[in-house]
mmCIF file of the N, C-alpha and C atoms, coordinates in Angstrom:
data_MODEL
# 
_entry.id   MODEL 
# 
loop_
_atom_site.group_PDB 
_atom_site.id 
_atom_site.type_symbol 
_atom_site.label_atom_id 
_atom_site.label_alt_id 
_atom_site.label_comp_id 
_atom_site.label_asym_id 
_atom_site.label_entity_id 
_atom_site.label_seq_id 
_atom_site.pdbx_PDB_ins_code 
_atom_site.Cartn_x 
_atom_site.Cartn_y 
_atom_site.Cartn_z 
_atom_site.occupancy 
_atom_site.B_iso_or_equiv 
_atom_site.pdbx_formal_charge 
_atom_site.auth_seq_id 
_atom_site.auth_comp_id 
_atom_site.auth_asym_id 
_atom_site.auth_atom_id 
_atom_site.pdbx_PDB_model_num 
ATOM 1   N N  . UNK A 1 1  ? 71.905  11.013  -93.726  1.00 0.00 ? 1  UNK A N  1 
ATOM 2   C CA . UNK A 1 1  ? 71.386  12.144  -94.467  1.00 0.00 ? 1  UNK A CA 1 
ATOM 3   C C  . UNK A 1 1  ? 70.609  11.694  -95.707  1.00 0.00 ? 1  UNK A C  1 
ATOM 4   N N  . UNK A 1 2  ? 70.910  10.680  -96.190  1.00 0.00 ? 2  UNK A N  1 
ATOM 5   C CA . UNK A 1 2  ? 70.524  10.426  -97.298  1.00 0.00 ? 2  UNK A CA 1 
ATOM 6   C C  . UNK A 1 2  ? 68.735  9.633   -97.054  1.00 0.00 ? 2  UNK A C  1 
ATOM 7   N N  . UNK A 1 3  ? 68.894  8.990   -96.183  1.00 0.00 ? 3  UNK A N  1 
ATOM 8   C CA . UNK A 1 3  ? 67.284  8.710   -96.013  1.00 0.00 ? 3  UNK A CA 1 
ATOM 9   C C  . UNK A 1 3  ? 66.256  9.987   -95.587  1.00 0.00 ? 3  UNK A C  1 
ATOM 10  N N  . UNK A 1 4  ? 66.564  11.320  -94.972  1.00 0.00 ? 4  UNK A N  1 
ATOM 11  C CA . UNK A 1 4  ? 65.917  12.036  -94.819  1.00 0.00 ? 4  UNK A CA 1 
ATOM 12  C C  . UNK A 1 4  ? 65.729  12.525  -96.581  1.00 0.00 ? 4  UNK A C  1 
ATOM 13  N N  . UNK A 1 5  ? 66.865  11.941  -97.652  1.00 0.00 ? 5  UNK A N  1 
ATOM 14  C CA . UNK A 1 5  ? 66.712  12.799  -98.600  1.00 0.00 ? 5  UNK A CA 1 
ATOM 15  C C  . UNK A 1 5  ? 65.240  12.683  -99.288  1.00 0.00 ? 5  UNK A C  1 
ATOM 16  N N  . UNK A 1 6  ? 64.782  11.339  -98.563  1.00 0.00 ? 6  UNK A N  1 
ATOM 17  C CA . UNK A 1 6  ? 63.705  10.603  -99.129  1.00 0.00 ? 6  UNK A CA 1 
ATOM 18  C C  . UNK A 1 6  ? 62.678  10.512  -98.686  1.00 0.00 ? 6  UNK A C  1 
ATOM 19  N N  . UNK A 1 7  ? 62.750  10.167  -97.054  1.00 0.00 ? 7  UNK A N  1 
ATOM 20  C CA . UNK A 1 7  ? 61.659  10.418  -96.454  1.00 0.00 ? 7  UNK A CA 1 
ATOM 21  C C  . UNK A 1 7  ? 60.476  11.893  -96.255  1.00 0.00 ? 7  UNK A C  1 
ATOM 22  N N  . UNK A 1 8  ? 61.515  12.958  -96.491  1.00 0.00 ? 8  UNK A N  1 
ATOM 23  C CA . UNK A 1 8  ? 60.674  14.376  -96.366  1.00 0.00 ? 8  UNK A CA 1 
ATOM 24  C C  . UNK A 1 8  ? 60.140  14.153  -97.625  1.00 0.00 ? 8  UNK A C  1 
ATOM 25  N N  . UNK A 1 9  ? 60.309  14.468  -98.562  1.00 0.00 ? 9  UNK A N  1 
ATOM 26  C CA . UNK A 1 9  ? 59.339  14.134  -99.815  1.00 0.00 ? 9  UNK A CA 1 
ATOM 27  C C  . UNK A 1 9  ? 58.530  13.347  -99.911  1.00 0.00 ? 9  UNK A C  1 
ATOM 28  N N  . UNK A 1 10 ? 58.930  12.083  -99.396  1.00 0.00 ? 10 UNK A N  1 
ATOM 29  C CA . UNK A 1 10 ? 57.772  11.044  -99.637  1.00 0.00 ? 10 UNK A CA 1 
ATOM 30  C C  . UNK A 1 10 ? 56.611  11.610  -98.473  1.00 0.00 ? 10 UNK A C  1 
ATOM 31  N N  . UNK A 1 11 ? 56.715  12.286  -96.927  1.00 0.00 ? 11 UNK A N  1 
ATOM 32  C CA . UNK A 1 11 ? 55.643  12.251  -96.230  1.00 0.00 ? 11 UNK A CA 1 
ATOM 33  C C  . UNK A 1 11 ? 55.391  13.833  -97.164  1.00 0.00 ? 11 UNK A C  1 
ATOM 34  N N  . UNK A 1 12 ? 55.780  14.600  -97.322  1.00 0.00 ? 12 UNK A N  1 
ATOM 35  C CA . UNK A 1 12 ? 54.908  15.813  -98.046  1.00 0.00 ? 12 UNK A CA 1 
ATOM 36  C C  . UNK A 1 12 ? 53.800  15.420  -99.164  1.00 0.00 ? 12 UNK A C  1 
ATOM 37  N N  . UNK A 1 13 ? 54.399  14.480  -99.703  1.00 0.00 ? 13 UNK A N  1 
ATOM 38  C CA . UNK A 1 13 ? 53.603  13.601  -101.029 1.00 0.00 ? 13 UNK A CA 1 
ATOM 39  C C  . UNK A 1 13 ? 52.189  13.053  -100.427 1.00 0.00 ? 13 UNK A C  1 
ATOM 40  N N  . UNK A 1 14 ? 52.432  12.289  -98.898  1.00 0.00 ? 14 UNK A N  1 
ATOM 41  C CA . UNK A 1 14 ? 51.626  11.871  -98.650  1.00 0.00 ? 14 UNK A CA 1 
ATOM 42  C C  . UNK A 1 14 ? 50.379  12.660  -98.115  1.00 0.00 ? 14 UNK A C  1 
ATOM 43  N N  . UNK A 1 15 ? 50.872  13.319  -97.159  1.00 0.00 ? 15 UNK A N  1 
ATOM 44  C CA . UNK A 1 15 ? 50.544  14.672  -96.877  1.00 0.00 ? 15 UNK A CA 1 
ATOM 45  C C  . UNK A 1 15 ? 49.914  15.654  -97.656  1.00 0.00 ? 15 UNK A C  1 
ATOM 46  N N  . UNK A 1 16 ? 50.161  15.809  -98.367  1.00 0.00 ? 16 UNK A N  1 
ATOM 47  C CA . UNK A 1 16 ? 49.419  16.617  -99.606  1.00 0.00 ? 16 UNK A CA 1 
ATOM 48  C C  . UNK A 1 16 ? 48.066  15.956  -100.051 1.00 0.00 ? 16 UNK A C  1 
ATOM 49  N N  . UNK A 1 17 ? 48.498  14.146  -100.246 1.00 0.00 ? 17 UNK A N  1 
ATOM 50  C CA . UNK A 1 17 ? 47.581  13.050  -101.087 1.00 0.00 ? 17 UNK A CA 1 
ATOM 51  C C  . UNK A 1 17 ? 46.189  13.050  -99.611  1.00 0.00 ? 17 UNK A C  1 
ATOM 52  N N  . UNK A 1 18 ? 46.628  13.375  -98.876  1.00 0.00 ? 18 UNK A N  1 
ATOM 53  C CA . UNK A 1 18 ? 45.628  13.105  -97.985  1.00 0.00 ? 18 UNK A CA 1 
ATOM 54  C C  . UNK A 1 18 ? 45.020  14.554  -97.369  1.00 0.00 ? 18 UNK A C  1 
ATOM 55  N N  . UNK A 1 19 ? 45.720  15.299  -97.758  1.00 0.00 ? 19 UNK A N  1 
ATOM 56  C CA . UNK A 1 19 ? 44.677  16.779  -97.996  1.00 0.00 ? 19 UNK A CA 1 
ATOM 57  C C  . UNK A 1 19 ? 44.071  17.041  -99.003  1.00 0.00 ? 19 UNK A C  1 
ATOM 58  N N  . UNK A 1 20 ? 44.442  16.710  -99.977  1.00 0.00 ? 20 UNK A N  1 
ATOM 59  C CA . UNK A 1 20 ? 43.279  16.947  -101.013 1.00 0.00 ? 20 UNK A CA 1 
ATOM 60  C C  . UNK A 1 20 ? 42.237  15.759  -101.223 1.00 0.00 ? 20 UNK A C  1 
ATOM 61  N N  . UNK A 1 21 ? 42.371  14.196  -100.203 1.00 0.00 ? 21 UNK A N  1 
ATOM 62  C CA . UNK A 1 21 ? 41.271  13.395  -100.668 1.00 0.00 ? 21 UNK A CA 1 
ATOM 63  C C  . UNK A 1 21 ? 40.667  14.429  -99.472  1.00 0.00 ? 21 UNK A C  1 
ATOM 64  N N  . UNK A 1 22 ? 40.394  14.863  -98.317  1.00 0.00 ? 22 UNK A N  1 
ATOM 65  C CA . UNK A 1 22 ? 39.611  15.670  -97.848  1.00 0.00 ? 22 UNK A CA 1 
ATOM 66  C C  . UNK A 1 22 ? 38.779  16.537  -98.427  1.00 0.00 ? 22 UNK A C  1 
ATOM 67  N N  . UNK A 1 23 ? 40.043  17.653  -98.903  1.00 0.00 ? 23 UNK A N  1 
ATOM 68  C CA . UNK A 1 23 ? 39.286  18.466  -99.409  1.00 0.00 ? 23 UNK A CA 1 
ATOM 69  C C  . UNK A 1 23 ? 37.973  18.216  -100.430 1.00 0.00 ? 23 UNK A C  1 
ATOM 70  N N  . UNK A 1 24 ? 38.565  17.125  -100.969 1.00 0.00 ? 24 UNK A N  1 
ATOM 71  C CA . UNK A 1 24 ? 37.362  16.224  -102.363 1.00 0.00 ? 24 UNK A CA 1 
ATOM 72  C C  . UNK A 1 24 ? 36.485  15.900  -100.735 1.00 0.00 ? 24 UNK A C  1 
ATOM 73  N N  . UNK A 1 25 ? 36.164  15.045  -100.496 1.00 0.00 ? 25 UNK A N  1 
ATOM 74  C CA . UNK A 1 25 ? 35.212  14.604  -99.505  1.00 0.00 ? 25 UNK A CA 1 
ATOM 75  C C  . UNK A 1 25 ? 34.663  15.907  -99.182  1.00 0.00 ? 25 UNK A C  1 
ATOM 76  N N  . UNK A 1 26 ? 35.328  17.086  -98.494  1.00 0.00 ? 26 UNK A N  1 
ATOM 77  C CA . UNK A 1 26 ? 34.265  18.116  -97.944  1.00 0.00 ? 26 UNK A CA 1 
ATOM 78  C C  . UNK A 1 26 ? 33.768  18.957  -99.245  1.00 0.00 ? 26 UNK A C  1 
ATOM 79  N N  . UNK A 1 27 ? 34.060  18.998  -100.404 1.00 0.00 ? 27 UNK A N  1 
ATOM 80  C CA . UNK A 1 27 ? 33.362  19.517  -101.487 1.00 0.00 ? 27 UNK A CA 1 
ATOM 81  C C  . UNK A 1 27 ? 32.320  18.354  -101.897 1.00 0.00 ? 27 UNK A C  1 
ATOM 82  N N  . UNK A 1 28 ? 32.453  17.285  -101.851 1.00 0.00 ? 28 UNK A N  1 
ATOM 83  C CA . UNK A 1 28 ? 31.681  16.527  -102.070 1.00 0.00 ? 28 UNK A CA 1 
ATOM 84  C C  . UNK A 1 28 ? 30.228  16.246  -101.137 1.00 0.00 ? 28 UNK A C  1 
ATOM 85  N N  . UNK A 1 29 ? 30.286  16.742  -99.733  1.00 0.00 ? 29 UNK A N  1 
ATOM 86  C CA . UNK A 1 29 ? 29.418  16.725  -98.905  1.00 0.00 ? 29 UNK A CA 1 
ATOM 87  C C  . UNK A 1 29 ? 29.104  15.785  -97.958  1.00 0.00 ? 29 UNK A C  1 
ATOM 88  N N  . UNK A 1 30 ? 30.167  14.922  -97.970  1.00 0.00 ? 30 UNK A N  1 
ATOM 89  C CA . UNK A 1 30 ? 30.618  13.692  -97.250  1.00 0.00 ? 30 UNK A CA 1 
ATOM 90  C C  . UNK A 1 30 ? 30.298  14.066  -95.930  1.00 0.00 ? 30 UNK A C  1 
ATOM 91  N N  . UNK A 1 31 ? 30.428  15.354  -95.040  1.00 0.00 ? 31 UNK A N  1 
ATOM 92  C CA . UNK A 1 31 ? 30.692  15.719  -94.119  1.00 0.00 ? 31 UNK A CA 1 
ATOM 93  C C  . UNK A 1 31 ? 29.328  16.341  -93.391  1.00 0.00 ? 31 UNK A C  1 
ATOM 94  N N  . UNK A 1 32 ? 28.491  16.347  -94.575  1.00 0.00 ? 32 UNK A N  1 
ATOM 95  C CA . UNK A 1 32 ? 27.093  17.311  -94.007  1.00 0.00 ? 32 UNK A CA 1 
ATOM 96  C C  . UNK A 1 32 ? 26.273  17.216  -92.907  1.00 0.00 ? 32 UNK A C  1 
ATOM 97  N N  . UNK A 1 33 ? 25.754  15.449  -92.726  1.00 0.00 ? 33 UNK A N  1 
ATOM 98  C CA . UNK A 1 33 ? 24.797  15.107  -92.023  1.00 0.00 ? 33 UNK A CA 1 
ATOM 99  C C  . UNK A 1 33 ? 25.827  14.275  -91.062  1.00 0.00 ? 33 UNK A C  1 
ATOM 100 N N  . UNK A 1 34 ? 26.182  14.376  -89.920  1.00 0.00 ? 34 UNK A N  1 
ATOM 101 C CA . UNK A 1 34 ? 26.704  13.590  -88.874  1.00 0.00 ? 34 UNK A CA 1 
ATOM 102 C C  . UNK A 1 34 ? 25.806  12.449  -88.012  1.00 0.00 ? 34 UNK A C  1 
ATOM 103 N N  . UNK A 1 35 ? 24.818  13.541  -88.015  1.00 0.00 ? 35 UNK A N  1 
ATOM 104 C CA . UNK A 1 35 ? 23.604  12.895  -86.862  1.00 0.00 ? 35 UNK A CA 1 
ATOM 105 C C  . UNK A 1 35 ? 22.965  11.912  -87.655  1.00 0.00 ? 35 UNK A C  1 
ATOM 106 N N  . UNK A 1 36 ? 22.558  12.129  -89.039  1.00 0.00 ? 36 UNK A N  1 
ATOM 107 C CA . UNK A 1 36 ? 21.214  11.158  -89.484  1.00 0.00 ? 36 UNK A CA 1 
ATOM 108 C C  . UNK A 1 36 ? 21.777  9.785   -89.516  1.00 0.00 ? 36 UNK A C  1 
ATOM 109 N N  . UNK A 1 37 ? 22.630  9.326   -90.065  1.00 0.00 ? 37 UNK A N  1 
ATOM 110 C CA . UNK A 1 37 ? 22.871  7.541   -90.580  1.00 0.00 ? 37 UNK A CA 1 
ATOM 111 C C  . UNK A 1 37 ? 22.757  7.169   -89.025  1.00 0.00 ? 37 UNK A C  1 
ATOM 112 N N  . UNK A 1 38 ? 23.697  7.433   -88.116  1.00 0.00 ? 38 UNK A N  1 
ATOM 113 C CA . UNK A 1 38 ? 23.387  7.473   -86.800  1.00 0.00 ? 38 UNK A CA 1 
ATOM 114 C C  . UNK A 1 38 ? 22.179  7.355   -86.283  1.00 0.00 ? 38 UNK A C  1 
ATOM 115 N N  . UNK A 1 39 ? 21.452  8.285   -86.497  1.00 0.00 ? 39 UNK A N  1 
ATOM 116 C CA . UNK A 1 39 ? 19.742  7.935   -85.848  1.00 0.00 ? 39 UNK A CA 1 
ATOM 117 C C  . UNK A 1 39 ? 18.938  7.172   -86.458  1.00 0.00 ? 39 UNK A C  1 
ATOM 118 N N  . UNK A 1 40 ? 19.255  6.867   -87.699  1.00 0.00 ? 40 UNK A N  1 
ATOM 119 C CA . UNK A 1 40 ? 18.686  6.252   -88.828  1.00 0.00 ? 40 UNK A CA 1 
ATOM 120 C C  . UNK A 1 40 ? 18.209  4.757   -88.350  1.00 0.00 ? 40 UNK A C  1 
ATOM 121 N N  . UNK A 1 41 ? 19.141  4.282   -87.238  1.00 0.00 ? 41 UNK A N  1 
ATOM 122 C CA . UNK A 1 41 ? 19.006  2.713   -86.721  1.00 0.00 ? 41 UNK A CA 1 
ATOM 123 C C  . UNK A 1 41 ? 18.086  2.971   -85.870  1.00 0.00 ? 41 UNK A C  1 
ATOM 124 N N  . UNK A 1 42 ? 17.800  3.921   -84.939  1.00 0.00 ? 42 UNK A N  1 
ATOM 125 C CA . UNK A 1 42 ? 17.066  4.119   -84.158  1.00 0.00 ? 42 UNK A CA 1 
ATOM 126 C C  . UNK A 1 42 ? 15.356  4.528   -84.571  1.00 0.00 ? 42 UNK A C  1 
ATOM 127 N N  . UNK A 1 43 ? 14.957  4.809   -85.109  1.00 0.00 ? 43 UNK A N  1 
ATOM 128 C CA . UNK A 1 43 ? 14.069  5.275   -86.324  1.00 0.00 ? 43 UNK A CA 1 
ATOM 129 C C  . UNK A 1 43 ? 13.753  4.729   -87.169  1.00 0.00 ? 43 UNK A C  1 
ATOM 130 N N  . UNK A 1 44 ? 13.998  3.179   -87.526  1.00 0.00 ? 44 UNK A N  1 
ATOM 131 C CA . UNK A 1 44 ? 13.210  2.715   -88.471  1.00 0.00 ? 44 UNK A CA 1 
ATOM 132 C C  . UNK A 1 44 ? 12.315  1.983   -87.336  1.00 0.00 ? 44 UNK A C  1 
ATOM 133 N N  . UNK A 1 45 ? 11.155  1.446   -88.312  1.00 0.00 ? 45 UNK A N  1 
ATOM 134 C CA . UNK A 1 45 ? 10.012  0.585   -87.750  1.00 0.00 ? 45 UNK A CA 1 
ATOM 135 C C  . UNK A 1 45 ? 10.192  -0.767  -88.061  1.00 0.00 ? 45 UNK A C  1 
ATOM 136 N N  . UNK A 1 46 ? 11.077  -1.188  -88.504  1.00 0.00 ? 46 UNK A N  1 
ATOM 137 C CA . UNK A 1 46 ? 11.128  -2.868  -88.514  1.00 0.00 ? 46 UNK A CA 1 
ATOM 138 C C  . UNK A 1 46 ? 11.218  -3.514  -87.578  1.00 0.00 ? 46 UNK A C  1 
ATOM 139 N N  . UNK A 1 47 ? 10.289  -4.964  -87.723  1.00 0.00 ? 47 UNK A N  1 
ATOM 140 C CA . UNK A 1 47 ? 10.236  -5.684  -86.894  1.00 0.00 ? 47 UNK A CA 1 
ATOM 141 C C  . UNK A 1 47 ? 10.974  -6.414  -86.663  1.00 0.00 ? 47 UNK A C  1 
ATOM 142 N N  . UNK A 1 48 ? 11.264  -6.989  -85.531  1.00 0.00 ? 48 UNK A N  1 
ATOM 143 C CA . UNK A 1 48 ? 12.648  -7.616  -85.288  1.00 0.00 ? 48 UNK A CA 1 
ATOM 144 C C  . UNK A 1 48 ? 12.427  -9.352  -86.568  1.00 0.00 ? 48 UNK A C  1 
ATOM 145 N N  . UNK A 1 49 ? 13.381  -9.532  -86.854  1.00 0.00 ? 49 UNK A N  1 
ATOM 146 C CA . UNK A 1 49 ? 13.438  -11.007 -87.714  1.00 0.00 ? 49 UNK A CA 1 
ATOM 147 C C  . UNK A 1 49 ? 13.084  -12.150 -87.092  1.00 0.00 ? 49 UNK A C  1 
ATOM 148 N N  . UNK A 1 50 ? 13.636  -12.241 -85.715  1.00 0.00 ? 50 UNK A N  1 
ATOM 149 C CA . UNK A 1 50 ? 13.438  -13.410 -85.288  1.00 0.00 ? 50 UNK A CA 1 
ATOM 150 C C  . UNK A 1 50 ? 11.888  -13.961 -84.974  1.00 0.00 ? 50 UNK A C  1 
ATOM 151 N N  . UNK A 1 51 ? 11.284  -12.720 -84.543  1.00 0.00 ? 51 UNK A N  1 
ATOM 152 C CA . UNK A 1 51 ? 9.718   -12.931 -84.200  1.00 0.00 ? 51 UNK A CA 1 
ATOM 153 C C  . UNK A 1 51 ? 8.935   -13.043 -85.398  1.00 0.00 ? 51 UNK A C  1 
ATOM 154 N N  . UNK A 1 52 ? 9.755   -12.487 -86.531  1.00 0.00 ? 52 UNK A N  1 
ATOM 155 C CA . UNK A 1 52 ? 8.746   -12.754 -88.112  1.00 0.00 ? 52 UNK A CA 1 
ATOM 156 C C  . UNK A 1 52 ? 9.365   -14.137 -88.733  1.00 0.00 ? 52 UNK A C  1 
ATOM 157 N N  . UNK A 1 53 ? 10.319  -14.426 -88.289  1.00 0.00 ? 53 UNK A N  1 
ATOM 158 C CA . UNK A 1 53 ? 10.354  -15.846 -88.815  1.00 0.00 ? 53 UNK A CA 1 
ATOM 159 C C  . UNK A 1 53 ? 9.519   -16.562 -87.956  1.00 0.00 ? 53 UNK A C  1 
ATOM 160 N N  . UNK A 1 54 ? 9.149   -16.653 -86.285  1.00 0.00 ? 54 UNK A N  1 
ATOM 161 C CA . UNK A 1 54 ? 8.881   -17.898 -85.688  1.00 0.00 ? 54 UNK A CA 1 
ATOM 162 C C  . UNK A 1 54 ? 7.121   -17.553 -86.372  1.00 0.00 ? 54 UNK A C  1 
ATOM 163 N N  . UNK A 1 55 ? 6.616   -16.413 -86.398  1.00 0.00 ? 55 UNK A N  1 
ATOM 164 C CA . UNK A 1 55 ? 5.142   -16.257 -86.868  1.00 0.00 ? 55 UNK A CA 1 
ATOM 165 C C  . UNK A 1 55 ? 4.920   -16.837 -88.416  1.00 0.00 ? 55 UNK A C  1 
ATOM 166 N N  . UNK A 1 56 ? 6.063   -16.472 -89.230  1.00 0.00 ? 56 UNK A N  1 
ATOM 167 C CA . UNK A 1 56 ? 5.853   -17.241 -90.358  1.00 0.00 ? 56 UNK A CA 1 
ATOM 168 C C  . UNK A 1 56 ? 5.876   -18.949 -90.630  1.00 0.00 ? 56 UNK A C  1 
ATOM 169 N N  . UNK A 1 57 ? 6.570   -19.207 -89.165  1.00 0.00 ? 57 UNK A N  1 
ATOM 170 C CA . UNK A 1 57 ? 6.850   -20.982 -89.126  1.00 0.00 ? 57 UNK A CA 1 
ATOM 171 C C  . UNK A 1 57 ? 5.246   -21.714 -88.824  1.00 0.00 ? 57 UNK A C  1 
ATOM 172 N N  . UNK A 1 58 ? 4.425   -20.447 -87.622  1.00 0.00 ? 58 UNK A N  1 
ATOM 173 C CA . UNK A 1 58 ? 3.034   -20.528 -86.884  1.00 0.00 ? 58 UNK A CA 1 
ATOM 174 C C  . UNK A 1 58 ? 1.627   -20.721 -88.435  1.00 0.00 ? 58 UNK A C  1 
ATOM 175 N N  . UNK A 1 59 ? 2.215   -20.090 -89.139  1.00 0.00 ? 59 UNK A N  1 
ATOM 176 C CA . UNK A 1 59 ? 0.866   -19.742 -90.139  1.00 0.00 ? 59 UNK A CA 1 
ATOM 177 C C  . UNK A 1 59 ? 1.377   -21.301 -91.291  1.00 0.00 ? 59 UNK A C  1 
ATOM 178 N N  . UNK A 1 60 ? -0.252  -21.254 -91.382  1.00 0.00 ? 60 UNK A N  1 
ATOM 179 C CA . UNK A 1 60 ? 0.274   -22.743 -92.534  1.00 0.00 ? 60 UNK A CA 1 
ATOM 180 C C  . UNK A 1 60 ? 0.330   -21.889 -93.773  1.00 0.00 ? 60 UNK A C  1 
ATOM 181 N N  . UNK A 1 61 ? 1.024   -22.551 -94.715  1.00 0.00 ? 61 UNK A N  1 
ATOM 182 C CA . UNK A 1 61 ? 1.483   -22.303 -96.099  1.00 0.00 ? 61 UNK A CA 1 
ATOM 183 C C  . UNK A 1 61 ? -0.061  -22.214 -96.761  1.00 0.00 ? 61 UNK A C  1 
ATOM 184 N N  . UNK A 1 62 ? 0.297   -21.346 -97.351  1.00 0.00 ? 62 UNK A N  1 
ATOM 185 C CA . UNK A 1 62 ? -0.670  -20.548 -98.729  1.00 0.00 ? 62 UNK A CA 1 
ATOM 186 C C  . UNK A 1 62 ? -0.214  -21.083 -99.769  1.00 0.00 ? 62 UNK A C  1 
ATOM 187 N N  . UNK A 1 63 ? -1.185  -21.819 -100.682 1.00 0.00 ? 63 UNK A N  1 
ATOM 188 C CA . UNK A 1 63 ? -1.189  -22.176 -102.002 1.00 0.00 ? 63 UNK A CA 1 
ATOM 189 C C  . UNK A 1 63 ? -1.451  -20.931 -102.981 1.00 0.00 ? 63 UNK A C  1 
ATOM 190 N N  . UNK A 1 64 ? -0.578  -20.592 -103.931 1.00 0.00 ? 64 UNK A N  1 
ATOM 191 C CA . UNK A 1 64 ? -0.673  -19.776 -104.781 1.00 0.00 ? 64 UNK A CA 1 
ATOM 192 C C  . UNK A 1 64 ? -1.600  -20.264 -106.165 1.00 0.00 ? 64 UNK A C  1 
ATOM 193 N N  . UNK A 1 65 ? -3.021  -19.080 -106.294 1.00 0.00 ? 65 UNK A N  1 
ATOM 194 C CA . UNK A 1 65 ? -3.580  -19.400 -107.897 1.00 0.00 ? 65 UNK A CA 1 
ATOM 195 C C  . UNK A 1 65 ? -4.837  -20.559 -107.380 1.00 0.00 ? 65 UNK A C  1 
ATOM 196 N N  . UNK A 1 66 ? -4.863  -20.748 -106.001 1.00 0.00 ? 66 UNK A N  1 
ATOM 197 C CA . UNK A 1 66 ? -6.147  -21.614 -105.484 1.00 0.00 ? 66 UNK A CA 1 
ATOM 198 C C  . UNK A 1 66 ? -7.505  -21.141 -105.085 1.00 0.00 ? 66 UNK A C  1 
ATOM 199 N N  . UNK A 1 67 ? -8.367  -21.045 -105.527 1.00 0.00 ? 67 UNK A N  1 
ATOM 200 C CA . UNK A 1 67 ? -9.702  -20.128 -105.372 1.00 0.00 ? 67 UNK A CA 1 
ATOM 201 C C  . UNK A 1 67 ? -10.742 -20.869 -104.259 1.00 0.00 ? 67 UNK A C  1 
# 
């Protein structure tokens, strides 16, 4: 009996602590956009790295301030 004396309080505590970080998150707007960060990878225009490094290895070096 005596560990329930402890455990119900402590999960209500927790319980509570983790309804109101929600509630903060959905007042905060955490929750608005589902779709965009998601499509966001799909939708940019960058070029892949590996092909801009081997083109940057292809081009000879530029002297900077040489006329």
């Amino acid at each position: 009996m005596s560990s329930l004396a402890l455990t119900i309080p402590v999960t209500l505590l927790l319980a509570a602590l983790l309804l109101g970080l929600v509630i903060r998150a959905v007042r905060r707007g955490e929750f608005d956009d589902w779709e965009g960060p998601a499509a966001r990878h799909y939708l940019d225009a960058d070029a892949c790295p590996e092909q801009e490094a081997e083109r940057d290895l292809d081009e000879p070096p530029t002297q900077d301030g040489a006329a």
